[in-house]
C-alpha positions in Angstrom: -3.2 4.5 -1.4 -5.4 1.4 -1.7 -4.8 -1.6 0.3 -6.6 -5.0 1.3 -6.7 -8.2 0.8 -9.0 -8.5 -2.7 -7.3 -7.5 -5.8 -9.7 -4.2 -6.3 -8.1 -2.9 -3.2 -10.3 -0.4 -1.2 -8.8 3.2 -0.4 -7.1 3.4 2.8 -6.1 7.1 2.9 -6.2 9.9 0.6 -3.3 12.0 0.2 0.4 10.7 0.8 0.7 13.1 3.4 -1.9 11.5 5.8 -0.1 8.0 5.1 3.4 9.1 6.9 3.4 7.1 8.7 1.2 3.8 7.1 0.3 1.3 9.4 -1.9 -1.9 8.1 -2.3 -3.1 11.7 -1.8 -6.9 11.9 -2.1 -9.2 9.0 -3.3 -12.6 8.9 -1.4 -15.4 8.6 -1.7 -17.6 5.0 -3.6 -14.3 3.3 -3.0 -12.4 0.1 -2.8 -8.6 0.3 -3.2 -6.2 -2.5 -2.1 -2.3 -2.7 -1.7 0.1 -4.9 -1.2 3.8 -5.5 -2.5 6.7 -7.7 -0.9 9.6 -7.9 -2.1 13.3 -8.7 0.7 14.9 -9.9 -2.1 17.9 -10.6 -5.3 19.0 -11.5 -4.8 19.4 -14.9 -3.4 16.2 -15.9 -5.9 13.5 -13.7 -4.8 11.0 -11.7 -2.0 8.1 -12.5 -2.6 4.7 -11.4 0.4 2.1 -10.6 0.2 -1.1 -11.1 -1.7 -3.7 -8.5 1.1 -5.5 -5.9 0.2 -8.4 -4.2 1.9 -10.6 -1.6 1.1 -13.6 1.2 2.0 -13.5 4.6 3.5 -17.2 6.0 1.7 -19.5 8.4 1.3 -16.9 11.2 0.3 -13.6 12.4 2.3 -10.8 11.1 2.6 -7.4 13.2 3.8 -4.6 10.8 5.9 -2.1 11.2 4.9 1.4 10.5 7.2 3.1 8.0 7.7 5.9 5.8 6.9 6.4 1.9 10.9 6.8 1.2 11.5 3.7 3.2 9.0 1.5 0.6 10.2 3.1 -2.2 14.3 1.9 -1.8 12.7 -1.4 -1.5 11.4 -1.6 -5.3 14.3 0.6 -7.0 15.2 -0.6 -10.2 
């Protein structure tokens, strides 16, 4: 998973498993924030990269809740 707030997000961890929970810490206020995520499904076929999400806190300082992978993913079904 890649998060931060240019629109090349750096890596913040490696494999979904050491992201249960994944916590951002606090985000500041008026800032965009950029994450993605690339999947391995497995060796042989390489890595799969989503798209790049963005989004902008409001006018103050924004403590996030940790949460789980299943949790984010009801929030962008189709």
């Amino acid at each position: 998973m890649y998060f931060g707030t240019t629109p090349d997000p750096p890596l913040v961890c490696l494999a979904l498993e050491d992201c249960q929970p994944f916590t951002p810490g606090l985000l500041e206020p008026e800032t965009t924030y950029y994450w993605r995520v690339v999947a391995s499904p497995d060796q042989d076929c390489g890595n799969v990269s989503g798209p790049v999400w963005r989004f902008t806190t409001g006018t103050t300082t924004v403590a996030v809740q940790s949460t789980h992978w299943d949790v984010v993913k009801r929030l962008y079904r189709e």
